[in-house]
Steps between C-alpha positions, in 0.01 A plus 500: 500500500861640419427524174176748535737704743767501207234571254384799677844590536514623123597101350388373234344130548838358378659709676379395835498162386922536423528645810269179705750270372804699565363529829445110531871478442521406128796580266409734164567176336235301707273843436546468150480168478185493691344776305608415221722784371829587471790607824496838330101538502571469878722694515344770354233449699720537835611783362133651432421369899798604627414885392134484629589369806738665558747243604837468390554103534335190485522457858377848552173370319483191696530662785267779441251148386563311808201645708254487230528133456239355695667319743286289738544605850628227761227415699564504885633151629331332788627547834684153502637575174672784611616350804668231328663793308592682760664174680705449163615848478675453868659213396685627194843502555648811452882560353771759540579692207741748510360798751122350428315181537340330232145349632372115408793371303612119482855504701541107372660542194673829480902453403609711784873524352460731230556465154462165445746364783326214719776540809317578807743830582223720448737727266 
């Protein structure tokens, strides 16, 4: 699917397919090594996607990829399901932090005397 979107983009096959594995996460090396040429083929090719894109970045091109990968919707939860949720979402403890709270973190465990100390001060 994203590579037919890529390919009517202007790509070339291995083009798109540079670009499907950058967008899977993979290093030029792994690219390379998976397709079995060298960092500076892929590089070149980056280059070459890069300019009909019209991106400026590898994570520009993943990002601009992201919606054309074929993700799988989530599929509605039964009611129960959801209630269960719901019940474990009012239960999460919630933490001070700074001017903010921070939602659903563990408080057992947390060194609460900065940098290191274990005294119970608090500073």
């Amino acid at each position: 699917m994203l590579r037919d979107v890529l390919i009517q983009k202007g790509l070339s096959n291995r083009e798109a397919e540079v670009a499907e594995l950058v967008t899977k996460g993979l290093s030029n090396k792994e690219v390379a090594n998976q397709l079995f040429v060298t960092e500076k083929t892929v590089k070149f090719h980056l280059t070459n996607i890069y300019k009909k894109m019209n991106v400026k970045s590898r994570a520009q091109l993943i990002v601009w990829c992201l919606p054309h990968l074929g993700f799988v919707e989530r599929e509605e939860r039964p009611a129960a399901d959801q209630n269960q949720i719901n019940a474990n979402q009012a239960q999460a403890q919630s933490i001070p932090v700074g001017s903010t709270t921070v939602m659903g973190l563990p408080t057992s465990g947390i060194n609460r005397g900065g940098f290191g100390n274990n005294n119970d001060s608090g500073y």
